[in-house]
C-alpha positions in Angstrom: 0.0 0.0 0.0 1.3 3.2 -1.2 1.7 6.0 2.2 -1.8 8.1 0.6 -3.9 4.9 0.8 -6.8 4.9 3.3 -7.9 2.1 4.8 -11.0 1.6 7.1 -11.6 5.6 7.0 -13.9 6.8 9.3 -15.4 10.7 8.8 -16.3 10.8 12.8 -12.3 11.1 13.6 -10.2 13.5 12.2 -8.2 12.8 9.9 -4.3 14.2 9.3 -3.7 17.1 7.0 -2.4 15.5 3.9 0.3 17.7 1.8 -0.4 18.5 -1.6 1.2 16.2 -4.2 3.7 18.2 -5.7 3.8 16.4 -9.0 2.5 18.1 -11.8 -0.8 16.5 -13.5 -0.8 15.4 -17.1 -3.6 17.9 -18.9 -6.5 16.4 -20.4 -6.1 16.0 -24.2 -9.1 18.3 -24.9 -7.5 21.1 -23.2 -6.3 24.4 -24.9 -5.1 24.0 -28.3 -6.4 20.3 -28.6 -9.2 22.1 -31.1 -9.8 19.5 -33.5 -9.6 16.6 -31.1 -12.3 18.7 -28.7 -14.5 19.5 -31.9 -14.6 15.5 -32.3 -15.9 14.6 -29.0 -18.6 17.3 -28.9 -19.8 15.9 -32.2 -19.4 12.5 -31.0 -21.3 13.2 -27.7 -24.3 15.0 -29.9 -24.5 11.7 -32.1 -24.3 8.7 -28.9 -26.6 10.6 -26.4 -28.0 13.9 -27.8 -30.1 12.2 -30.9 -31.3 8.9 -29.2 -32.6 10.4 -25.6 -35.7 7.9 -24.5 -39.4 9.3 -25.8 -37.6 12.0 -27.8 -37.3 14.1 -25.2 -34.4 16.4 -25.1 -33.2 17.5 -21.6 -33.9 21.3 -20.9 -31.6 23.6 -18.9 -34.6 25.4 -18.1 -35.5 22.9 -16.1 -35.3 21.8 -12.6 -34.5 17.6 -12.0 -37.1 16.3 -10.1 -37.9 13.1 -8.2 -41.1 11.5 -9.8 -42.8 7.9 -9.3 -44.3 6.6 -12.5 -46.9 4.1 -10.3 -49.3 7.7 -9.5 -51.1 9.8 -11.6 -49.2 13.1 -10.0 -45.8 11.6 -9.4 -46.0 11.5 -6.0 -45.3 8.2 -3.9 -48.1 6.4 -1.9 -47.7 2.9 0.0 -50.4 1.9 -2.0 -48.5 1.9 -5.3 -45.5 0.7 -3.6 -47.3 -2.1 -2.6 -49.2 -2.9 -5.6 -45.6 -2.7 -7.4 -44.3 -5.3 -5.3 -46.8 -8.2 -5.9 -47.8 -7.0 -9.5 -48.2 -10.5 -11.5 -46.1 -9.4 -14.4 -48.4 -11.9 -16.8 -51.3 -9.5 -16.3 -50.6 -7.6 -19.3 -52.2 -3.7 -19.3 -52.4 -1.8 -22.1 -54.2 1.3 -23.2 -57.4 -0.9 -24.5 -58.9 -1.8 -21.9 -62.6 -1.9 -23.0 -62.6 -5.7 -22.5 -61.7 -5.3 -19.2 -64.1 -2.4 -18.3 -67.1 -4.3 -20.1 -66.3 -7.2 -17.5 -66.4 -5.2 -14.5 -69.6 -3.5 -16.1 -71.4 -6.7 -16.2 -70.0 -7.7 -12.4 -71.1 -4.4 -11.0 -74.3 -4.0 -12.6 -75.4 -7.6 -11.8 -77.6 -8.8 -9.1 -74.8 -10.6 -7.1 -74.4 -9.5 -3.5 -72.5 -6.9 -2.1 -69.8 -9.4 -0.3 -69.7 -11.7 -4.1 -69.0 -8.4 -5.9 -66.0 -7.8 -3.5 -65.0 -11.7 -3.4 -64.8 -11.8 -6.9 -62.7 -8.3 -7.2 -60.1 -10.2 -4.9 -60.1 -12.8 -7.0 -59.5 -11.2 -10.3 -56.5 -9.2 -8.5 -55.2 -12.8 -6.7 -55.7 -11.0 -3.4 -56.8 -14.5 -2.1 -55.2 -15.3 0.7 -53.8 -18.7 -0.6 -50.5 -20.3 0.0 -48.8 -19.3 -3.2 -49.9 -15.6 -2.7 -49.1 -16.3 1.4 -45.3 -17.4 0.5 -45.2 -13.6 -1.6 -45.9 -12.0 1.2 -43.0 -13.0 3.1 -44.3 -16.5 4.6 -42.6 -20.0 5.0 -44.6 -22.8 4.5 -45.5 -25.6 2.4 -47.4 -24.6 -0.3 -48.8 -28.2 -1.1 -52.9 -27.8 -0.6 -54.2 -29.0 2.6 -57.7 -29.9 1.1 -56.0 -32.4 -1.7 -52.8 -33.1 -0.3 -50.9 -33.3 -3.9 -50.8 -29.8 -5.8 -49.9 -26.8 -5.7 -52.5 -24.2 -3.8 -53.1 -21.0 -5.9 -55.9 -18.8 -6.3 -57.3 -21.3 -9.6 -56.5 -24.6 -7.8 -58.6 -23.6 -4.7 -61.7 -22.2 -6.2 -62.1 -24.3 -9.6 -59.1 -27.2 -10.4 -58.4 -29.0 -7.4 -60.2 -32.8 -7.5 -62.0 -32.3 -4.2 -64.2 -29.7 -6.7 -64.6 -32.3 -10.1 -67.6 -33.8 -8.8 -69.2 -30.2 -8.1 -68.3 -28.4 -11.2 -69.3 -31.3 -13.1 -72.7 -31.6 -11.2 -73.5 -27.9 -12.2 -72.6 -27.7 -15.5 -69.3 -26.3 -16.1 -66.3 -28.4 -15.4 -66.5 -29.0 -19.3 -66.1 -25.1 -19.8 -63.1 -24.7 -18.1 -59.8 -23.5 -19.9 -56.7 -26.1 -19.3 -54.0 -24.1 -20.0 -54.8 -21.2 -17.8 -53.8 -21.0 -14.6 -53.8 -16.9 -13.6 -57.1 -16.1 -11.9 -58.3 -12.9 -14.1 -57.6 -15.0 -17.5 -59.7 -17.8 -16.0 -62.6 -15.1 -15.3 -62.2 -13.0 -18.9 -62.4 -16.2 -20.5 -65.6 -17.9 -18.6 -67.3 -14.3 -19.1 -66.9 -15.1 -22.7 -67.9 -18.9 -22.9 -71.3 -18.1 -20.5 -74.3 -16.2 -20.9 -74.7 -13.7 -18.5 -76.9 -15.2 -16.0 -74.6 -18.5 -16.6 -71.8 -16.6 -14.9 -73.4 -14.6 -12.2 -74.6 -18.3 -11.2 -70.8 -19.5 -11.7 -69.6 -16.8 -9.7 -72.1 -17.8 -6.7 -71.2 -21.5 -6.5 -67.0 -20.0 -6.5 -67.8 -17.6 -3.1 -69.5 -20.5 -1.8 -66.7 -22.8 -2.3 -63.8 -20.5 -1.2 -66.2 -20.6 2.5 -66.2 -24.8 2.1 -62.3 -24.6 1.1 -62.0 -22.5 4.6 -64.1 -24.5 6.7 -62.2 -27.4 5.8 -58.8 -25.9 6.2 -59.4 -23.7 9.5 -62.6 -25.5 11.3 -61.9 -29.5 9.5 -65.0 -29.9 8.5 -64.6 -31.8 5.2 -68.6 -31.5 4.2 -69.2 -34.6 1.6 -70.8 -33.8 -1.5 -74.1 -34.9 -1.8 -74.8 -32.9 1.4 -73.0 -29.6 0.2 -74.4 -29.5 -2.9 -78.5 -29.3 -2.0 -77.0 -26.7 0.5 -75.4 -24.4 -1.8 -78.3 -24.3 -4.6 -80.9 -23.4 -1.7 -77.8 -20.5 -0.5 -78.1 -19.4 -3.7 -81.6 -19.7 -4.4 -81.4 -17.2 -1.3 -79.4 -14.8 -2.2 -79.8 -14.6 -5.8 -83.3 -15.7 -6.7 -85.0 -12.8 -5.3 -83.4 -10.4 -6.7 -83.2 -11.6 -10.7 -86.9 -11.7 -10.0 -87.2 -8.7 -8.9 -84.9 -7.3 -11.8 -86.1 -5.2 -14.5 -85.0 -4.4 -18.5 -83.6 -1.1 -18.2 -84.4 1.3 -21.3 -82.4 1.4 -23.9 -79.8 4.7 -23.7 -78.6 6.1 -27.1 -76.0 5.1 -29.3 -72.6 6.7 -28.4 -70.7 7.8 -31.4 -69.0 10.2 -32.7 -69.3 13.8 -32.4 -68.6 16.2 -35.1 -66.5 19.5 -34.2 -68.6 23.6 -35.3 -68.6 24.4 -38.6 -65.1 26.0 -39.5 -63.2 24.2 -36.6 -61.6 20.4 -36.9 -61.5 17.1 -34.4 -58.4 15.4 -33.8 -59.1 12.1 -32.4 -55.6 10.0 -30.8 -55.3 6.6 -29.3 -52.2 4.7 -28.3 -52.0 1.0 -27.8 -49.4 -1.3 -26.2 -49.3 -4.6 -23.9 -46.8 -4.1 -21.2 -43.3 -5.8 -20.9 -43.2 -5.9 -24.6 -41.5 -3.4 -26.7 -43.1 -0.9 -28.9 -46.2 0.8 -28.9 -48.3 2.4 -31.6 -50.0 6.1 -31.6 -53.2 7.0 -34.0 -54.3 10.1 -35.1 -57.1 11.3 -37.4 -58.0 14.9 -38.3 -61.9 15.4 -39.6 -63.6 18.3 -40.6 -66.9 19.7 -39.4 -68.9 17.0 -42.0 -66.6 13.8 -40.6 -64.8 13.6 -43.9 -61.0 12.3 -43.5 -58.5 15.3 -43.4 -55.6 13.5 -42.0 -54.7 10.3 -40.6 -51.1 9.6 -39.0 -49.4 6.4 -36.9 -46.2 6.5 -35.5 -44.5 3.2 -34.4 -42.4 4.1 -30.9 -40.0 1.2 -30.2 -39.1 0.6 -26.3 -41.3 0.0 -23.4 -43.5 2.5 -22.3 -46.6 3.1 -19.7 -49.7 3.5 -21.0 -49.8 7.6 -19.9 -46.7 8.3 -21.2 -48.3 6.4 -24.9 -50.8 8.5 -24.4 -49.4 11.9 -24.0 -47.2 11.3 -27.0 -50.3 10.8 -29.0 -51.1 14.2 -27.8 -47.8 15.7 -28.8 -48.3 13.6 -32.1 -51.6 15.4 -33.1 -50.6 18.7 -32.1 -47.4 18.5 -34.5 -49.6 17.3 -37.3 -52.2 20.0 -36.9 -49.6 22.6 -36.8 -47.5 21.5 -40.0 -51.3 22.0 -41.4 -52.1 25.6 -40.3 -54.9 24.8 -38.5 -55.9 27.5 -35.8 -59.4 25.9 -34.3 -58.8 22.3 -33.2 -59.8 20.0 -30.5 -58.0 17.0 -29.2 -60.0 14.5 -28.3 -58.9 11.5 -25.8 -60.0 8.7 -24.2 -57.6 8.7 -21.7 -59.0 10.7 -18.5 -55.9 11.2 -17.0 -54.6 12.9 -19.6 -56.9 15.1 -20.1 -57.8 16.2 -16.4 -53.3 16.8 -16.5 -53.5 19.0 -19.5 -56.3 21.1 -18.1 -54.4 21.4 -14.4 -52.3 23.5 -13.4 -50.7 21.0 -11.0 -47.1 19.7 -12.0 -47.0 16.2 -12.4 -43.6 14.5 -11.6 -43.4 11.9 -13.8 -42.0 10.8 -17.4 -45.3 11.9 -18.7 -45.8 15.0 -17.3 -42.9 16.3 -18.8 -44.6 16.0 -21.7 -47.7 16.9 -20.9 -45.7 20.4 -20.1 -44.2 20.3 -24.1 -48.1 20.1 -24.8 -49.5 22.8 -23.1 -46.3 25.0 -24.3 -47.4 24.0 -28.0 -51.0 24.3 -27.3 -50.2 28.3 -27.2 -49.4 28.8 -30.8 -52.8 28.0 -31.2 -56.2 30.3 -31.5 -58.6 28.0 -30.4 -58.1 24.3 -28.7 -60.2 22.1 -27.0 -58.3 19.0 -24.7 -61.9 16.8 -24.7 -62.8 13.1 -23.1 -64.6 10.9 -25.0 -65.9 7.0 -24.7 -64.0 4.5 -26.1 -67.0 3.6 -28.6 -66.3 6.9 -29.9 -62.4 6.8 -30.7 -62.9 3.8 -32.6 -61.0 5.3 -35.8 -58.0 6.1 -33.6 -57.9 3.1 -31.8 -57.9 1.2 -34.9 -54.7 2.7 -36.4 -53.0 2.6 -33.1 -53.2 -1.2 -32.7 -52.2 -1.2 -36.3 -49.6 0.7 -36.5 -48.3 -1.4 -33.3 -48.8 -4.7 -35.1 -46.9 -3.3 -38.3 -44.6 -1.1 -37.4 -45.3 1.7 -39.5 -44.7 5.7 -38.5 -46.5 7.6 -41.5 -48.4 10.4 -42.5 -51.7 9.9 -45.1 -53.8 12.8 -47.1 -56.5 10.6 -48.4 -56.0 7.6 -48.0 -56.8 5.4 -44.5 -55.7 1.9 -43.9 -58.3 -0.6 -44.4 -58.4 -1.5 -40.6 -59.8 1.5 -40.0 -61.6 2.4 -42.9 -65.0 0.5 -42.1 -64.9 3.0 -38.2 -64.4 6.1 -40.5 -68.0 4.9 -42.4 -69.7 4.0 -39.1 -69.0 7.5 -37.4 -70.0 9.2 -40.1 -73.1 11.6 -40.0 -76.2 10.6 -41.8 -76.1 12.2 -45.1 -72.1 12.3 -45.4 -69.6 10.6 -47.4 -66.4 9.4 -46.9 
């Protein structure tokens, strides 16, 4: 060890003066009269890190750095997120189409099942079960064999549906048969029974799966190990119970309007955007359509973003997207139109959002300025069908391009549908 080492250094005792090395230091080779050689590693600096910075966005030395987290809306850590972080099931994949998913927890909510079903079932979908394989996430040791069968594995779809203790009952009432094989995450297992059942099929499937997560319990914590032919007669009559009364007592409610698309005032134009992307795999794809006041096509535009992104930040670039396009096209009275509420409650705040996305929400409300009139609106999803379309396209192709009249033909049948009665395409 040379005499300046340090070993074991502690800041709490103080330390000797050291003298100053008296040997002179070799100057850098960009220094003073190094021109040509400093000229080459600015311009090689510009080209590595200055033209590739993530989500295009160039770093600003009018701004301040800030601390965000990406999990919130306004960038500001909760233990909420935190915690949802830490057990998120990385096979759930989330993307900015979630109409599917929505329409699923329409039908759950809306349906006559009981308040505690409705919340049973939420814990479900979200594996919030208290099983042994979510247990041993959570920081527990134990065996995570099932104590009801003895030989598998206990997760959220072996407890309520797959484990052999169940055959007999599933098979008794009608839907063992139904059952996907390959699946073995919880919300899949729910998205696709929705989809093989009619809808009072699975508000009855539901019922018999609260009743037999209770039976799984009794067995486990109170070991009573109820046979069949006695449980069964007791659950339909439970059911009967809690259910019966209520579809009876149900009524058709009346029909609401069809949502579509709105047209912008005469002399003005709507710019519709969507973005689309499954998490954890790369790329995502933005759409944008301009129309006029008589929904005829003005201009459509994709734009293919390679990478991994959050569904916010997809959709803010969308927003950036459109209001590039309608400037390059001289328009003055515009309005942006989103189904992404988030989005558009940021870029009508005046709160700073510390997150990847709100810096460019800020770029947007900067550009938003060179205009004379512009609308940020929310709409339904059934009415940014056009968008949508072209944003799953251009995510499945690749393709970052700009169109005058022409529309691909994914998207071309929405463009008929939302037009006005009386216009053409």
């Amino acid at each position: 060890m040379g005499k300046n080492a340090i070993a074991m250094e502690d800041h709490r005792v103080s330390q000797p003066i050291r003298e100053a090395s008296t040997s002179k230091k070799r100057p850098l080779p960009y220094k003073k009269g190094n021109g040509k050689l400093k000229r080459w590693l600015a311009g090689f600096i510009r080209k590595t890190f200055l033209g590739c910075w993530p989500l295009g966005i160039t770093p600003s030395k009018a701004r301040n750095d800030t601390i965000g987290w990406s999990r919130t809306t306004n960038g500001q850590y909760t233990v909420a997120s935190g915690y949802k972080l830490r057990f998120r099931d990385p096979n759930i994949a989330e993307c900015s189409d979630n109409s599917a998913n929505k329409a699923w927890w329409k039908v759950v909510w809306g349906s006559w099942l009981t308040r505690k079903m409705k919340i049973f079932i939420w814990r479900v979908f979200h594996n919030w079960l208290p099983v042994k394989t979510e247990l041993i996430k959570r920081g527990m040791s134990m065996n995570i064999t099932c104590n009801w069968c003895k030989s598998h594995v206990e997760d959220v779809c072996h407890a309520l549906w797959k484990s052999p203790k169940l055959h007999n009952v599933w098979k008794h009432f009608g839907f063992i048969h139904q059952f996907p094989s390959s699946l073995r995450h919880a919300p899949d297992f729910l998205m696709v029974m929705k989809g093989k059942l009619s809808k009072e099929e699975f508000i009855f499937f539901i019922g018999i799966t609260w009743l037999i997560w209770f039976r799984r319990n009794k067995c486990i914590f109170q070991n009573k190990d109820i046979e069949d032919s006695i449980w069964i007669p007791w659950a339909m009559e439970m059911l009967e119970l809690h259910l019966a009364f209520a579809h009876k007592d149900s009524h058709q409610k009346p029909s609401k309007d069809k949502v579509s698309w709105s047209p912008p005032p005469l002399g003005s134009f709507m710019i519709n955007i969507d973005a689309s992307l499954i998490d954890g795999q790369p790329g995502c794809g933005l759409g944008v359509i301009i129309r006029d006041h008589l929904g005829a096509l003005v201009t459509p535009a994709t734009d293919y973003i390679p990478g991994c992104h959050s569904v916010l930040v997809a959709e803010t670039l969308a927003i950036r997207l459109a209001l590039k396009l309608a400037a390059t096209r001289s328009m003055q009275n515009i309005f942006i139109a989103s189904d992404s509420q988030s989005v558009i409650t940021a870029l009508k705040g005046q709160t700073r959002i510390n997150t990847d996305w709100g810096i460019i929400i800020e770029d947007c409300i900067l550009a938003s300025k060179n205009f004379n009139n512009l609308s940020f609106i929310f709409i339904p999803r059934k009415c940014n069908n056009v968008a949508h379309c072209l944003a799953n396209w251009s995510r499945l192709v690749h393709v970052s391009d700009v169109w005058t009249s022409f529309l691909p033909d994914c998207a071309a049948a929405s463009l008929k549908a939302d037009l006005p009665l009386g216009a053409s395409v």
